[in-house]
Residue, then its C-alpha position, 0 to 999 in steps of 0.5 A: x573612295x579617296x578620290x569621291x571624297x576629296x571631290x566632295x570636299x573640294x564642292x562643299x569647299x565652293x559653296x561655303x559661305x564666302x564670309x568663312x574666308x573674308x579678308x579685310x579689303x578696305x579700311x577707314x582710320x581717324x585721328x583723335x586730338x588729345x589735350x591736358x591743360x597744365x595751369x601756371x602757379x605761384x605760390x609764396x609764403x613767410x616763415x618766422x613770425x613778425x618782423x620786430x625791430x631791436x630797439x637797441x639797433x634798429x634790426x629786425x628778426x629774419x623772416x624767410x619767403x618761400x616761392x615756388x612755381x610751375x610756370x610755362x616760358x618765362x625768362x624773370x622772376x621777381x619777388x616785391x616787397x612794399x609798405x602801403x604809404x611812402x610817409x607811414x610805413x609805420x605809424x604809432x598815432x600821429x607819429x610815423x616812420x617813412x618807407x625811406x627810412x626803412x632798408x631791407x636785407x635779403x639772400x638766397x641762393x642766387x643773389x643778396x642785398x643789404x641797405x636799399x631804402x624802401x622808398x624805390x619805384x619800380x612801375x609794376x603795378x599789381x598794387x605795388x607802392x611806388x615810392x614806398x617799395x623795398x629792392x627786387x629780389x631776383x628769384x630767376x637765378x641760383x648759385x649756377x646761374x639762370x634756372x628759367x627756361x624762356x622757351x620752356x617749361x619752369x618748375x621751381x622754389x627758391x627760399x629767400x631769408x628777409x629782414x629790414x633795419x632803421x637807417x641811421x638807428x642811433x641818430x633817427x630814433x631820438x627823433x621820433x616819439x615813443x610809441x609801438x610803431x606798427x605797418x604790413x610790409x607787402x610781398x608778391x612774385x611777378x613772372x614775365 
């Protein structure tokens, strides 16, 4: 009986369906390209209200620009500051006060500066005023030394504190009229 069963069972195994013992024999196998698409970004803002020169020493407040960024390769990045006319940065009715005479001061982390006339040319472009621009702010760099990557990704911010004065207050100021002289000064980050 042992043995009539096992031949029933090695017959029934023979003509099972061949799918109850498939195997996979063949494959067929894709590649799928994934993209994600980061833009670059810079932001720039100011904090602390109007810039208002001391009539008694011919020094504003300080004001701070705060940059950040999320930028690809990059190996610079400058902060611009400008009034819009070299003759009229600041005017009260026909009295002006020229971008020359006018010097910003700045410092942040990576560099500082004090005294330049606004009245450089730098050759930008993106509405920067030639003869009417105050010094570049090099935000590229910190106390450690470059922060951007030129062959990588950059992620950033950097706060520079801000302020400007009347060169030669005492002497210039008797020679202009009384008057609330007022103007825009001008701020925009370029990254190349």
């Amino acid at each position: 009986m042992k043995k009539l069963t096992a031949l029933l069972f090695g017959l029934l195994l023979l003509f099972m369906p061949g799918s109850a013992f498939a195997q996979l024999t063949t494959a067929s196998s894709i590649n799928v390209s994934v993209n994600v698409t980061v833009t670059s970004s810079i932001s720039l803002s100011a904090a602390g209200g109007t810039l208002v020169f001391d009539g008694t020493t011919g020094n504003t407040n300080n004001i701070t620009f705060s940059a950040s960024w999320s930028l690809g390769p990059t190996s610079t990045l400058n902060l611009y500051t400008w009034f819009s006319s070299p003759t009229a940065a600041l005017s009260t009715g026909p009295s002006n006060i020229p971008a020359s005479q006018l010097a910003a001061s700045f410092s942040n982390s990576g560099t500082t500066g004090s005294g330049t006339p606004c009245n450089q040319s730098f050759g930008v472009g993106n509405g920067v005023v030639d003869g009417a621009s105050c010094s570049v702010i090099d935000l590229s760099r910190n106390s450690g030394g470059p922060v951007l990557n030129p062959t990588g990704n950059n992620v950033g911010s950097l706060n520079t504190t801000y302020s400007l004065s009347i060169l030669n207050f005492s002497t210039f100021k008797s020679t202009i009229g009384a008057g609330i002289y007022t103007g825009t000064l001008n701020a925009l980050i370029l990254s190349t």
